[in-house]
Structures are given as structure tokens and as C-alpha cells.
C-alpha positions in Angstrom: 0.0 0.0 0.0 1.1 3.1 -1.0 0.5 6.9 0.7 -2.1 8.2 -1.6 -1.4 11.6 -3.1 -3.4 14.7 -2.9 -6.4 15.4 -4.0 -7.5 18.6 -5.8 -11.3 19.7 -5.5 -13.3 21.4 -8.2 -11.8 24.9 -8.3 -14.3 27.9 -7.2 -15.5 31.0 -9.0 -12.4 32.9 -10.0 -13.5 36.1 -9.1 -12.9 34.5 -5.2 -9.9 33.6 -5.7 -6.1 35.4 -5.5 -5.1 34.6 -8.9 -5.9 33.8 -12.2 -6.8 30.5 -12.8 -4.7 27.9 -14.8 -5.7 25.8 -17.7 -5.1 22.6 -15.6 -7.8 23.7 -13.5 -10.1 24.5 -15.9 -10.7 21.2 -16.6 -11.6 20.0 -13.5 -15.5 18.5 -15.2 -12.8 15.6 -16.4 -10.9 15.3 -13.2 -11.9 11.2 -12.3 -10.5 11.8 -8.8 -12.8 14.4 -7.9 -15.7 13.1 -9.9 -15.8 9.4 -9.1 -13.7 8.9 -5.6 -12.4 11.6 -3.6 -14.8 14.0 -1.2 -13.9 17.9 -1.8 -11.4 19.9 0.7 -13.5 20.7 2.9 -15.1 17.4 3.5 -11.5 16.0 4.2 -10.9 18.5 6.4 -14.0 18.3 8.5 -13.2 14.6 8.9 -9.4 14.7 9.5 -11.1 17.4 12.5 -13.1 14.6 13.6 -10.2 12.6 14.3 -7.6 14.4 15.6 -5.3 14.4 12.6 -3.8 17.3 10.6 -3.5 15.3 7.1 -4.4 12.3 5.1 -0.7 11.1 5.2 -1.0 11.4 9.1 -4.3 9.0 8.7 -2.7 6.6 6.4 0.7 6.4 8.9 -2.0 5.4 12.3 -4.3 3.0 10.1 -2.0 0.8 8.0 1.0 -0.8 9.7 4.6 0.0 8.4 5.7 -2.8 7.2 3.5 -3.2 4.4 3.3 0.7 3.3 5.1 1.9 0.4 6.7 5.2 0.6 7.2 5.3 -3.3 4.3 6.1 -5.3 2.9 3.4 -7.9 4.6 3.8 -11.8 1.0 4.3 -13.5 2.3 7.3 -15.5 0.9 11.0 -15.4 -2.7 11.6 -14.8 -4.9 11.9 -17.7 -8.8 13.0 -18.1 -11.6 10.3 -18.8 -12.0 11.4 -22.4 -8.0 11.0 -23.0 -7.9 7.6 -21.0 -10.9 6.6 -23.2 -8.5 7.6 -26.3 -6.0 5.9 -25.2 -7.7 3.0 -24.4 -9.3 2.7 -28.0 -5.5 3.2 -29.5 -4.6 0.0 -27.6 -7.6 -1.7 -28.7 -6.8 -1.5 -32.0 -3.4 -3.0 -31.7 -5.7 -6.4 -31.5 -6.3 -8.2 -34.8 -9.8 -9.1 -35.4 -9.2 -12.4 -36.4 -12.3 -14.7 -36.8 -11.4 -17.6 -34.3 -13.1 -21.0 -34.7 -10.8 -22.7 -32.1 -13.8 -24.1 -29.2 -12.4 -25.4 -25.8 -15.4 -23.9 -24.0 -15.1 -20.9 -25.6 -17.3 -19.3 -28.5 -18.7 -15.7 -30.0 -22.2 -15.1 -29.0 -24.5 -12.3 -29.7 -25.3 -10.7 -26.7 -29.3 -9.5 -27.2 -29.3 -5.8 -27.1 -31.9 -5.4 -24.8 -29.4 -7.2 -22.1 -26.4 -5.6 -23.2 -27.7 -2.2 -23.0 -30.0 -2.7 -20.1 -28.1 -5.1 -17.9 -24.7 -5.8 -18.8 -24.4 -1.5 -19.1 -26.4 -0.5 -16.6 -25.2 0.5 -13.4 -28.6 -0.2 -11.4 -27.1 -4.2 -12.3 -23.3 -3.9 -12.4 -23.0 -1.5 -9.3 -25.6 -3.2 -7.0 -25.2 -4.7 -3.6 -23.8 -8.4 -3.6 -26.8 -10.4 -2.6 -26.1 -12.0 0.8 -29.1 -9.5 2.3 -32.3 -10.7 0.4 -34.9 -8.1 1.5 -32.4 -5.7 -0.9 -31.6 -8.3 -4.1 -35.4 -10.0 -4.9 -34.7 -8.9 -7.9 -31.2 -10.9 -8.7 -32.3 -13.3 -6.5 -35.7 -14.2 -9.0 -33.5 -14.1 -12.1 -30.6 -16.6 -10.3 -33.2 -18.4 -9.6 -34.5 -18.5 -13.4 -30.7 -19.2 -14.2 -31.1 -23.0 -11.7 -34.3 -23.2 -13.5 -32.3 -23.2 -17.0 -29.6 -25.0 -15.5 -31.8 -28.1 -14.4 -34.3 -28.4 -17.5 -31.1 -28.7 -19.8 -28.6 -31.1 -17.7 -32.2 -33.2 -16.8 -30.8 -32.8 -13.2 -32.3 -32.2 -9.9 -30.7 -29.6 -8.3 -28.3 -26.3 -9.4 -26.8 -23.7 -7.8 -26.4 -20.2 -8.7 -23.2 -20.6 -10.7 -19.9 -21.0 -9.5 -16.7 -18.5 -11.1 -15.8 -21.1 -14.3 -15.9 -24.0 -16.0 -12.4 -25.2 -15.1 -13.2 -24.3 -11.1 -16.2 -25.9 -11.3 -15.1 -29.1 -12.6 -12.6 -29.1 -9.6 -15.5 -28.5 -7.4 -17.2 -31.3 -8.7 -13.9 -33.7 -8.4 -14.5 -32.2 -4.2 -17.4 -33.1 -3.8 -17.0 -36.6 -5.5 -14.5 -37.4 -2.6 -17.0 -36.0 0.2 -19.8 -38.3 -1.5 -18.7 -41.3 -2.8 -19.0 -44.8 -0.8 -16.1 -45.5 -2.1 -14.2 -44.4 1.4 -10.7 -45.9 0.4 -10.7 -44.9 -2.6 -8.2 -42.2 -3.5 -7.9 -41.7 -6.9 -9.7 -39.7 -9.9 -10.4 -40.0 -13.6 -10.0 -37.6 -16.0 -10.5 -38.5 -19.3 -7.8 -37.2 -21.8 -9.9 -35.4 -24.2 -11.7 -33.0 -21.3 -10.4 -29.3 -22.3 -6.8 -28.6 -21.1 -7.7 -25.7 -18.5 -10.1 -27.9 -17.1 -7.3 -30.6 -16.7 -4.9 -28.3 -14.9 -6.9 -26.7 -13.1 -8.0 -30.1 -11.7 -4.4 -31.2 -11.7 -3.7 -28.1 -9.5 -6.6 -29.1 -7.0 -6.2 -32.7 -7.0 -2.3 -32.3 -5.7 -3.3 -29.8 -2.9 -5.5 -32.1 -1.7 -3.5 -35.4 -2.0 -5.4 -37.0 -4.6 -4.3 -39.0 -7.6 -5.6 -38.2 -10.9 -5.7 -41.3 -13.6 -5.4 -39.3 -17.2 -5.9 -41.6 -20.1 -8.8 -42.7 -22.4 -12.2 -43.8 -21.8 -10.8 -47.9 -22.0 -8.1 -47.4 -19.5 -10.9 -47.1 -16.5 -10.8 -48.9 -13.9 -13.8 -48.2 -11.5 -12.4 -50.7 -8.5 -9.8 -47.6 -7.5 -12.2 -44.8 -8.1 -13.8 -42.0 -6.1 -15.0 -40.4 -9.1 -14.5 -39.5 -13.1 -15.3 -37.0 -15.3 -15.7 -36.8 -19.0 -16.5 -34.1 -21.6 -19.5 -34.3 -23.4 -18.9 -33.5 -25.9 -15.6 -34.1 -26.1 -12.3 -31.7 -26.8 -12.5 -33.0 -30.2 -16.1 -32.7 -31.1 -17.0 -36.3 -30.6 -20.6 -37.2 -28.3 -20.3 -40.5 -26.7 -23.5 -42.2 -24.7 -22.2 -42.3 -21.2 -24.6 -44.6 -19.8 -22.6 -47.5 -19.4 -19.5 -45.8 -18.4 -21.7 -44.3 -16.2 -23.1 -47.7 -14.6 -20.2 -49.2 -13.8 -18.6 -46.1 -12.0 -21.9 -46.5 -9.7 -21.4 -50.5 -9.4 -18.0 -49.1 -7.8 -19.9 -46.5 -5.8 -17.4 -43.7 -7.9 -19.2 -40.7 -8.6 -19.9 -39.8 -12.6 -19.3 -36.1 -13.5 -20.2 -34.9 -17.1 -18.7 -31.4 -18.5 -21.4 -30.4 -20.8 -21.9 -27.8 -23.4 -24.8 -26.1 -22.5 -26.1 -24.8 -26.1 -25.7 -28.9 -27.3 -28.2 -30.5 -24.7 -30.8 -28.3 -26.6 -30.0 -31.1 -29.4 -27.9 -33.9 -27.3 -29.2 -36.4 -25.0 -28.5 -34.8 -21.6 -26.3 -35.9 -19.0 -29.2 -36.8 -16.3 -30.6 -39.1 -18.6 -27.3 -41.0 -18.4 -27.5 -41.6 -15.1 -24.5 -38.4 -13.9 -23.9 -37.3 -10.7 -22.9 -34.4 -11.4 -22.7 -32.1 -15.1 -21.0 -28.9 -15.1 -19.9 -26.8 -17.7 -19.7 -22.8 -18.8 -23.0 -20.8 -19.7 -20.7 -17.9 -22.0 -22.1 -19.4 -25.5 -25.8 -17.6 -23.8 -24.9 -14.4 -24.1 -21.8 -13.0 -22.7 -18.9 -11.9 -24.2 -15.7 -13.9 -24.9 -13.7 -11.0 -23.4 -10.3 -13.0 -23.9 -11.4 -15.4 -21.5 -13.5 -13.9 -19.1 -15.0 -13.6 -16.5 -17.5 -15.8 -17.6 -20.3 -18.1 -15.1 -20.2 -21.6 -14.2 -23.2 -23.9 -13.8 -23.1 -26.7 -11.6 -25.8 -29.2 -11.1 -26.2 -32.7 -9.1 -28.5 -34.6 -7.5 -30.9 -33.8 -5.0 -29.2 -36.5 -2.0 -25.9 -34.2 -2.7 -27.4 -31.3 -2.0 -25.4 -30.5 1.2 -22.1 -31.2 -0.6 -22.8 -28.8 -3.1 -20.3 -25.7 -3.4 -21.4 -21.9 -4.1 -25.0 -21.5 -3.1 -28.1 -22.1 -4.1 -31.9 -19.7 -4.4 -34.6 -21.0 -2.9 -38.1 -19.5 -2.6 -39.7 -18.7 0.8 -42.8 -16.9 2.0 -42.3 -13.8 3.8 -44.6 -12.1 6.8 -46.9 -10.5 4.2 -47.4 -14.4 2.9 -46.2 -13.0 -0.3 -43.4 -14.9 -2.6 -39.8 -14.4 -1.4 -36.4 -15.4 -2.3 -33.5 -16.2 -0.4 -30.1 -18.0 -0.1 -31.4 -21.5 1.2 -28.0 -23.0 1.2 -24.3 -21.6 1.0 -20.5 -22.1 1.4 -18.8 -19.8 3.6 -17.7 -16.3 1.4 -13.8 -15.6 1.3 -14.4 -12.8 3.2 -15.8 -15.0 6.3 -13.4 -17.7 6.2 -10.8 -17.3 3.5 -9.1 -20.6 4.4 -12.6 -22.3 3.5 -13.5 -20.7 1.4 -14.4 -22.1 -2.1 -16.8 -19.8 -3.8 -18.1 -16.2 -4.0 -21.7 -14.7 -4.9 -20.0 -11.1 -6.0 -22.1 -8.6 -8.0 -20.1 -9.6 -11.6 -20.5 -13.0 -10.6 -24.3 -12.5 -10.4 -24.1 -10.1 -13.6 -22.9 -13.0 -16.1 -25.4 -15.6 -14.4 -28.3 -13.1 -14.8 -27.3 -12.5 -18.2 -27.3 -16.0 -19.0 -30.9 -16.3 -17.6 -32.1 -13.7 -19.6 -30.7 -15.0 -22.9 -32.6 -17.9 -22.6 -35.5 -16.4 -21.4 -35.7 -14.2 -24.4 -34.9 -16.5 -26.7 -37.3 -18.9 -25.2 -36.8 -22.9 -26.2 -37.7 -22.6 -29.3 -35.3 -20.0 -29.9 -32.8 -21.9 -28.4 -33.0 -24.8 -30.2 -33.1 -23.2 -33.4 -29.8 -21.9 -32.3 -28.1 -24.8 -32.0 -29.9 -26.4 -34.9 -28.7 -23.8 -37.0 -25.0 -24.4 -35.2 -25.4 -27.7 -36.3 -26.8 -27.3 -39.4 -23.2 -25.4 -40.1 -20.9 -27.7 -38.9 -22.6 -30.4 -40.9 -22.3 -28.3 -44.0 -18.7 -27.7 -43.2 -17.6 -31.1 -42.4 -19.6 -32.3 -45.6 -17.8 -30.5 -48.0 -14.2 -30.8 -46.8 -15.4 -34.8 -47.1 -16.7 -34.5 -50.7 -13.3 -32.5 -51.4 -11.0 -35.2 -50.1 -10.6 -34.8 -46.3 -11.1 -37.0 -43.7 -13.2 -36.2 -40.4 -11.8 -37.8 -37.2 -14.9 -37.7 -35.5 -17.9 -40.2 -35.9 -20.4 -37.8 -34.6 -20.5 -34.1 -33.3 -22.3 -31.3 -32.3 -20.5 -27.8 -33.2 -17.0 -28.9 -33.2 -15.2 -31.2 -36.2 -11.8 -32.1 -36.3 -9.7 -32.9 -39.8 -6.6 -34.7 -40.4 -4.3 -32.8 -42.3 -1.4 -34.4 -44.2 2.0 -33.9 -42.6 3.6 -32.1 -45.0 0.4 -29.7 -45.5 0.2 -28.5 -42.1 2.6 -25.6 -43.0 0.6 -24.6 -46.2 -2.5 -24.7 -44.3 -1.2 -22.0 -40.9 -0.2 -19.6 -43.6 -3.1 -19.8 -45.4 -4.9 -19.4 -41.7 -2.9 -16.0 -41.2 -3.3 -14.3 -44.3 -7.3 -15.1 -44.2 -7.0 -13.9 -41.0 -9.0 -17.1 -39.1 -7.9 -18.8 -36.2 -8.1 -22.9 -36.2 -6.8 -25.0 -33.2 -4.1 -26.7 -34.8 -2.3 -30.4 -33.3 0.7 -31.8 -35.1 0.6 -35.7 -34.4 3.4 -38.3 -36.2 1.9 -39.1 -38.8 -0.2 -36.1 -39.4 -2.0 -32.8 -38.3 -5.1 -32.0 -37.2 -7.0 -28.9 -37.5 -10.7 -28.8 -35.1 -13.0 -26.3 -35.8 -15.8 -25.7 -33.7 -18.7 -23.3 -35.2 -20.8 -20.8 -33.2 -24.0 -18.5 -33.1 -22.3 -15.8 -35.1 -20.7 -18.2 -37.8 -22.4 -16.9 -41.0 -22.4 -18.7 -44.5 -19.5 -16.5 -45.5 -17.5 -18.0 -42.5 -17.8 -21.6 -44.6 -17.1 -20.5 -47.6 -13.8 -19.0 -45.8 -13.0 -22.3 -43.6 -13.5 -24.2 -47.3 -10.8 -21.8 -49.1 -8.7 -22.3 -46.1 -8.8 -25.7 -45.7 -9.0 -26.5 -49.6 -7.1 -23.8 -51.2 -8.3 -23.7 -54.8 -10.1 -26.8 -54.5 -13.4 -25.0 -52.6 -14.5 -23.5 -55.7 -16.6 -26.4 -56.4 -18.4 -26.1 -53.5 -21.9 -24.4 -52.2 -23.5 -24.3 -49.1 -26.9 -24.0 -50.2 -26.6 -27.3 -52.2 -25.6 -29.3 -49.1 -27.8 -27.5 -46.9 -30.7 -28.5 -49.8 -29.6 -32.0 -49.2 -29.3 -32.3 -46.1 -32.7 -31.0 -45.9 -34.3 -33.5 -48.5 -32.5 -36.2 -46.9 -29.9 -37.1 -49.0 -26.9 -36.8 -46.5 -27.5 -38.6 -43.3 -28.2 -37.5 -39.6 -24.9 -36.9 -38.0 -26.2 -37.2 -34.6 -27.2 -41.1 -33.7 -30.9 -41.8 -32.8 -29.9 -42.7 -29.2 -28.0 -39.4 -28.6 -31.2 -37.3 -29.7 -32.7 -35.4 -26.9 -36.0 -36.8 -26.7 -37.1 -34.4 -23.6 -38.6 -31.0 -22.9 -37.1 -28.3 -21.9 -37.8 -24.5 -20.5 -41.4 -25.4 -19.9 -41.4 -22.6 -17.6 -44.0 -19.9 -18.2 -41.0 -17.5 -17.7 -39.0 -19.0 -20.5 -42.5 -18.0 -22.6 -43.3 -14.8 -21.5 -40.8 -12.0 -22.5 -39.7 -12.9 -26.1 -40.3 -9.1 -27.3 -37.3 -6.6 -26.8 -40.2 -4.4 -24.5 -41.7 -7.1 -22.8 -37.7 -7.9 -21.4 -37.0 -4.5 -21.2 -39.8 -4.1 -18.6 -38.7 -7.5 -17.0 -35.4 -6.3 -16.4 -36.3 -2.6 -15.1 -39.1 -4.5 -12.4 -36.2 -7.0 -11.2 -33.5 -3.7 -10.8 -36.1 -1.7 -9.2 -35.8 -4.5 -6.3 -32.6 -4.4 -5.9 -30.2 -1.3 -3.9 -27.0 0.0 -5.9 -25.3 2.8 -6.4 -28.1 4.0 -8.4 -30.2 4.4 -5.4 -27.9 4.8 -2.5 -24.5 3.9 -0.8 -23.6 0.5 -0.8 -25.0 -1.0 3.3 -22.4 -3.8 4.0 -19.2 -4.8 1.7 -17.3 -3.9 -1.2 -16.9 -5.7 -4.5 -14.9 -4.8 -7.7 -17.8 -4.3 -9.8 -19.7 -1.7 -7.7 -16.5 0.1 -7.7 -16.1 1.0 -11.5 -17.1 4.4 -12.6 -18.4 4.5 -16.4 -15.5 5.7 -18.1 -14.2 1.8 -17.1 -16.8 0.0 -17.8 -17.3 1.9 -21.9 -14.4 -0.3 -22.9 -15.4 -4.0 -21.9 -18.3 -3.6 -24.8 -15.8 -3.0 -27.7 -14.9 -5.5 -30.2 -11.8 -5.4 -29.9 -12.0 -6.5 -26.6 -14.7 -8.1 -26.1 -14.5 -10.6 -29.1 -11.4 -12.0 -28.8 -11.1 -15.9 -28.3 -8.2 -16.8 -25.0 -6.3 -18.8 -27.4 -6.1 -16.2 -29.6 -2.2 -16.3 -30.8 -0.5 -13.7 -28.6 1.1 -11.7 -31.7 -2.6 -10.9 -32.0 -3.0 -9.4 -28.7 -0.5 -6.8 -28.8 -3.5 -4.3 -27.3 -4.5 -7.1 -24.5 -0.3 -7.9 -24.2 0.2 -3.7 -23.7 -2.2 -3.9 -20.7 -1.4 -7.2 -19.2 2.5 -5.6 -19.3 1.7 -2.1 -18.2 -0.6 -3.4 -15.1 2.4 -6.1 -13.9 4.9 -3.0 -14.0 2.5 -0.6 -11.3 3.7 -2.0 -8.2 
């Protein structure tokens, strides 16, 4: 910590004071300090009376203890206005390419509605309000969070969710905790993980498992051994596109009393056959294809659901609906971990207002897309990875996979790989690429804002002059008539309802949300309406100059796994920020 420097307050009339004032001053409408944090002179000084104290630096030498306080001030450069932070923020941005990335792992460009992104997502009566552990002051996050289990149990086909957890990867380590605190299997100390879950999700797991003692069992599907287990998990589908019936798998982990946890893509149980129906445990996953930014890799909301007998072993916390003393409809916390703040060393989850923010945007984005919407999302998602994968087949290519969803992967002659990343670079499209022995393989995974154009591009690239041939419409017509058979097997074809919810029907019009989203904020307390009761959190604490920037392509768009000589913007900031202390 560092002994703040001095404020200056907005200047007075200049007819009261000694001199002339200075340009500097003159711009004091722009000045953030004084406009978003610090109290003017003569609030200081009334409270520095209050205490005894003759200065701020006299305040900041009795409150924090020597040894951790800086006497040198932070490097963050000279101070600069909103408007010319803004500028120089938009000059950075566009030092980042916008490539079109196609490369999956959990990750994929959305469009966010723009009733939600203008109404929630910026809007400070949802990003700055109060973190909801006080109910009577967050009904309205409370109701949507509670939408956001809702959508979280119709499409797993589970029986109980929380209220999101911080990521995919965390959650997945989550569920490996609570496998061990479940399972019957009491000697048991080691976990599966099967090899083609996505790589964060691995290390992150890896990370968790060794803190805790456990041994993790990495390998494929064949290699289990259920005798040994306390749990598994699988991806579904799977890093390389491929959706496997689980049910078996599933079976015999229970025959061992292991616990089953399936990492699910959200957007493909609209289409797939969903983990509950398989027989998990648990099925986790990441809810950033509904809605919410890519943002270079976050933050984006976990969902976690399980059975109903685990209920007390889940982690984060879950809404539950009460009746208060007017007998009217109430919600509440009905169970949760202990909050970093209460008991760091316990800790294991938080319920801060972003947190809430990505969750509730989730919720919404299936609420106003309803489940037909939805479906026809990821049937059209579908529809354009079939098309794809189709005509790299006609041209000559073979697909690795035997079924999919969104994602295909393509082996790629060895001595064509190198052809192939240039031709990626100069069309300016992003593939994730795997050199094996005897080959490479490029996977492509399609999303909601893949257009027709996008396959015609991912044909050139992947065919060179041999795409010329081809036509989307014609496969799409025979796809349609037919002529090209289902990807998807009949057994992995959801068969099951979903968002049968009146709520999922009821606000498909952008002023039917609009008015949704306005009732729920009007229930909650942020800055909008007054000072913050109890707490702080990040969010809450971001004046609107910050929070212009997170809605800009250039930084919102970008895929994690974006090659870094693409993120020279995000590389500038990431470099700038580890040089302030």
C-alpha cells in the first residue's frame, strides 16, 4: 500500500480567488479523482477534524502498519482525463487483430441480445448493486438466479443447481471435491479424468487434486478402472467434437460406488441427450455461449448441477423461494459455502455482483430467446458444422470424428500443415491446430455468429483452390431432403422437454424484457439508489469511463487462445498493469 497523493477539489468561481486560474484547473469537469472517488477539501478537512489528525498522510501512517506501506508512489504514469484515458484505451484496442477464431475449448462468440447488453450488462442499477447475501435488498437478482437454476436443471435433466460457480475449469474441480466427500467409495483415493476434457479444465484439476493429495488417472475412456475410483469425469462433448452415450461408463462407475461427473456444453443439450438421462452425478460446464462476451477469457459463469441426496455437498450456493410475513413470494439463499471474506481458508466460492451479472445475463438470454429459440440456435450451429464437415469430405478430407455437435476435427497431411497456418494467417482465421506423427489435425468448432460467408472462408482455407466447387446451399438442400444422413445417432437425440417454464415463454419481445429487467433492478439497492450497506466488491466500484471499454470489439471478441502476436493491445495492458507496483 502506497500513501495516496493529494487530492485537488473542483476549483471555485475565479473572481474568489487570489489569482488567475490555470488551464489545468479549468478542466476540472474531467478530473476522475474528484468526480468518481475523492470528497472535496472541505469534506476531508472536516473529517481529519473529527479525528484528531492534521492530514491524510497522518491517517494513512496510524491505520496501515509500516511494514506493508510503500513510501514510493505506484509507476501508473501521469494523470490523464476520462476522455483521453478513453482515447488511449481505443489506441490500444486496436493493436488487436480481429481475427475470426473458430478454435472451441469452451469458448465461442455469441451475440449478446441488445436489450441485455444495454440494459443489464451497461447498466449501473445491475453492475453496481449490492452483492446479494441481504435478500430483503436483491429480490430482484435473487428471481433471475433463480431462473438461471431453473435453466440449468431443465437442460442437464438434473435435480438440483446452484447459482453458478466462477468457471468452468473451477467448477469441474469443485465437482472432483465433492465426488470425494460423496462417494461410498471411502478408500478410494484416486480420480479420472478423461484425456480429451479441455486442457484448462485438466490443470486446473491437476492443480486441485495435488493440494489435496489425490491421484488423478489421465488416459482414455478404456483405460478405466472403476475398482480404484472415487470419481471421473468426461466431456461431453468431447475436446475434439466427438458425443459418446455415457450410460454404461456411467453404470459401472456407480457399481463401484465412484461418482460420474459430465462437463457439458450447455447450447448442445438443446439437441444432445442430456447428461441426467445417463444416469451423472454431477454435469457442469460454462454458460458464456448464452450471451456473454468472450472477453479473452472472461469472466464468464459456471453452472453446476447434481443430485438432490448431494445437496449438502454442493459448493457456491443455491436460491430458494420462501414466503415472507406478508405471505407473499420471497427469495432467499437457502444454502451456501462460507464467502472468502468469512473464512478465507474455507473458502471455495463467491456470490459477487459480476458474478451475479454473467449468471443473470445467462438467464435472460434464454428467457428471451425462449426454447424454441434456443433450439433453433443450436440447430442452426449444427446445421453449419454439418455443411462444413460435408464439403471438406466431398473435397478429399477425412473427419476424425464419428459424430458431433459444433465442433469437427480434420486430419491434415503432414507435409500440409505448413501450407495450411499460412493460409490461416493471411485469411485472418484462427483454427486449433495439433501436429501428431503421422499427421495434423486442424478442429473447428462453429458458433452462433458463424455466418455462410464463415464456410465458404473455412472451405478456401482448408482446400485452397479446390473449394471452388463447392456451395453451401446445395448441401444445406440435401441435407434437408435427406440425401446426406443425420450426424447425430438416434440414441443421442434429446427426446425431452425443456424451458417449460412460463418464464421462458413470457418476454420474447425486446419491451416485454425490457420491462422485465427494469421490475427486477427496481428491487434491488445500488449505487443507483444509494450507498452500498455492507461490503465492497470490484464491480460496484467501477465508474463508467471503465466499464465503456469492456463492450468494444476489440476487446470483447477476442477468443483466449487467440495467438499472442494478436493481442498486442491485451499484451500492452497485461505488461503495463504487472509494471505498477
Amino acid at each position: 500500500m502506497q500513501t495516496p497523493a493529494k487530492t485537488s477539489s473542483m476549483p471555485t468561481n475565479s473572481a474568489q480567488n487570489d489569482s488567475a486560474p490555470t488551464l489545468e484547473t479549468l478542466q476540472y469537469q474531467d478530473a476522475f479523482i474528484d468526480r468518481h472517488i475523492g470528497p472535496e477539501d472541505g469534506q476531508v478537512a472536516e473529517m481529519l477534524e473529527t479525528l484528531g489528525l492534521e492530514s491524510l498522510e497522518q491517517l494513512i501512517e496510524k491505520t496501515v502498519p509500516a511494514s506493508i506501506l510503500s513510501e514510493r508512489p505506484m509507476s501508473v504514469g501521469d494523470p490523464m482525463t476520462e476522455n483521453d484515458a478513453l482515447a488511449k484505451l481505443k489506441a490500444i484496442a486496436g493493436k488487436n487483430k480481429q481475427s475470426r477464431s473458430f478454435i472451441g475449448l469452451g469458448y465461442y462468440d455469441t451475440h449478446t441480445p441488445n436489450v441485455i447488453l444495454r440494459n443489464v450488462l451497461e447498466n449501473p442499477g445491475w453492475y453496481t448493486a449490492y452483492t446479494p447475501y441481504q435478500p430483503e435488498i436483491s429480490q430482484g437478482r435473487l428471481e433471475c438466479l433463480l431462473n438461471f437454476q431453473q435453466l440449468t436443471l431443465d437442460l442437464t435433466a438434473m435435480g438440483l443447481a446452484n447459482a453458478s460457480l466462477l468457471d468452468e475449469a473451477t467448477a469441474a474441480a469443485e465437482a472432483m471435491a465433492l465426488a470425494k466427500r460423496v462417494s461410498k467409495n471411502r478408500n478410494a483415493n484416486k480420480f479420472f479424468v478423461h484425456e480429451l476434457c479441455f486442457p484448462q479444465t485438466i490443470d486446473v484439476i491437476k492443480t486441485r487434486a495435488e493440494c489435496f493429495g489425490w491421484e488423478l488417472v489421465i488416459g482414455d475412456v478404456d483405460e478405466i478402472n472403476s475398482t480404484e475410483l472415487f470419481g471421473a469425469i468426461f466431456q461431453y462433448p468431447s475436446m475434439l467434437g466427438d458425443a459418446s452415450d455415457l450410460t454404461d461408463i456411467i453404470a459401472e462407475l456407480h457399481e463401484h460406488k465412484a461418482i460420474a461427473i459430465v462437463a457439458a456444453d450447455l447450447m448442445s443439450l438443446a439437441l444432445l441427450k442430456p447428461p441426467g438421462e445417463m444416469g451423472a452425478d454431477v454435469v457442469t460446464g460454462t454458460t458464456q455461449r448464452f450471451g456473454v462476451p468472450l472477453g479473452y477469457g472472461g469472466p464468464h459463469a459456471a453452472y453446476f448441477a447434481t443430485k438432490d441426496e448431494y445437496k449438502r455437498a454442493v459448493p457456491g450456493r443455491i436460491i430458494g423461494v420462501s414466503v415472507d410475513s406478508r405471505e407473499k413470494q420471497a427469495f432467499r439463499m437457502a444454502l451456501q459455502t462460507r464467502e472468502q471474506h468469512i473464512r478465507r481458508e474455507k473458502a471455495n466460492s463467491n456470490i459477487c455482483t459480476a458474478q451475479v451479472l454473467l449468471a443473470n445475463i445467462a438467464a435472460l438470454y434464454a428467457m428471451y430467446h425462449g426454447p424454441r429459440g434456443i433450439k433453433k440456435i443450436a440447430s442452426r450451429i449444427h446445421r453449419l458444422a454439418t455443411i462444413l464437415a460435408q464439403g471438406l469430405e466431398q473435397s478429399g478430407l477425412t473427419i476424425a470424428n464419428e459424430n458431433y455437435f459444433d465442433t469437427i476435427t480434420v486430419n491434415i497431411p503432414a507435409d500440409k500443415v505448413q501450407a495450411l497456418t499460412e493460409r490461416c494467417t493471411l485469411a485472418g482465421v484462427n483454427l486449433r491446430m495439433d501436429r501428431l506423427k503421422e499427421h495434423g489435425t486442424a478442429s473447428i468448432s462453429i458458433d452462433e455468429c458463424t455466418s455462410e460467408k464463415d464456410i465458404d472462408r473455412l472451405w478456401q482455407v482448408l482446400l485452397a483452390n479446390d473449394s471452388e466447387k463447392l456451395s453451401v446451399s446445395t448441401i444445406d438442400a440435401a441435407i434437408t431432403q435427406g440425401e446426406i444422413a443425420p450426424v447425430i445417432p438416434d440414441k443421442l437425440i434429446r427426446q425431452s422437454d425443456y424451458l417449460q417454464h412460463p418464464i421462458f415463454s413470457r418476454y420474447h419481445s425486446e419491451t416485454e424484457m425490457m420491462r422485465y429487467i427494469k421490475r427486477l433492478e427496481n428491487k434491488d439497492i445500488s449505487l443507483t439508489h444509494a450507498m452500498i450497506p455492507l461490503g465492497s466488491c470490484t464491480m460496484k466500484l467501477n465508474a463508467a469511463a471503465e466499464m465503456i471499454p469492456i463492450s468494444w470489439p476489440e476487446f470483447s471478441k477476442p477468443h483466449p487462445f487467440t495467438p499472442l502476436e494478436q493481442m498486442i493491445g491485451y499484451q500492452q495492458i497485461i505488461s503495463e498493469l504487472g509494471k505498477t507496483c
